[in-house]
C-alpha positions as CSV (number, residue, x, y, z in Angstrom):
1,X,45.7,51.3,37.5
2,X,47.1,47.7,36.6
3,X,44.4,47.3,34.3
4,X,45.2,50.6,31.9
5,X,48.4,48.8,30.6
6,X,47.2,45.2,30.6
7,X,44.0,46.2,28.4
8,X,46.2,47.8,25.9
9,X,48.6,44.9,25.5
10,X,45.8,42.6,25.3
11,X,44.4,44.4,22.4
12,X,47.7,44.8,20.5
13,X,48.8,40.9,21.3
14,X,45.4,40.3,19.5
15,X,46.2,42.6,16.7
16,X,42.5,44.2,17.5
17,X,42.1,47.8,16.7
18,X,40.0,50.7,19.2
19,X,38.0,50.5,16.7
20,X,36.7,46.7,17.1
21,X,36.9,46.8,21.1
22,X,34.7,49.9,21.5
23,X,32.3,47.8,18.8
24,X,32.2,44.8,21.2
25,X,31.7,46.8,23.8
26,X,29.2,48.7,22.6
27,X,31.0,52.4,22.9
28,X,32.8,54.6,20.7
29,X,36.3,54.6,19.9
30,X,36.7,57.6,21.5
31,X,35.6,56.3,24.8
32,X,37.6,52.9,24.6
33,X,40.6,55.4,24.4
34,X,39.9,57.1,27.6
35,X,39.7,54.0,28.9
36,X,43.3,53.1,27.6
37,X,44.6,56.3,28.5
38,X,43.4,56.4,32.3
39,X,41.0,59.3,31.5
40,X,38.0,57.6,32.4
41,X,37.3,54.3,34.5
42,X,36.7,51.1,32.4
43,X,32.9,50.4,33.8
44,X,32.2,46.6,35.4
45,X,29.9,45.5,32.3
46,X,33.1,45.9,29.8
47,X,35.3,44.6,31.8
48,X,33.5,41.0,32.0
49,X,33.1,41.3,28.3
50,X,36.9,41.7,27.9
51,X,37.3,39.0,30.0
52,X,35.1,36.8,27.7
53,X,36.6,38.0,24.8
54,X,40.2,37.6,26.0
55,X,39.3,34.3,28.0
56,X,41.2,35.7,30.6
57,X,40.2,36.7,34.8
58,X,39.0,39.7,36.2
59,X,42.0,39.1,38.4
60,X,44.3,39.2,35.3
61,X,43.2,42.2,33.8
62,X,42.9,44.2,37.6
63,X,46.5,42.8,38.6
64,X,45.4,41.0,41.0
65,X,47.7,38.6,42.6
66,X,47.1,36.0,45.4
67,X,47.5,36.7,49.0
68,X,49.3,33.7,50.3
């Protein structure tokens, strides 16, 4: 669970508070906190919008690297 950690630092590089990712996302801050913790899976739909809002990959996020 790669993306656990990397969704955290994201948020805190940004200086963004639980608060103001679970309001872009739609969800409480509750919920978004679960998702930072590993308690429950961050669903597909908020994981593209994290990915617009961060301008960054799925692949980033999921730690995903190349197979070469």
């Amino acid at each position: 669970m790669n993306y656990i950690k990397r969704i955290r630092d994201l948020r805190e590089d940004h200086d963004d508070t639980q608060q103001e990712i679970a309001d872009l996302l739609g969800t409480s801050q509750t919920m978004y906190a679960r998702y930072e913790r590993g308690a429950n899976e961050l669903p597909i739909h908020h994981l593209i919008k994290l990915c617009k809002y961060y301008n960054v990959s799925a692949d980033y996020i999921l730690g995903i690297k190349d197979e070469k």
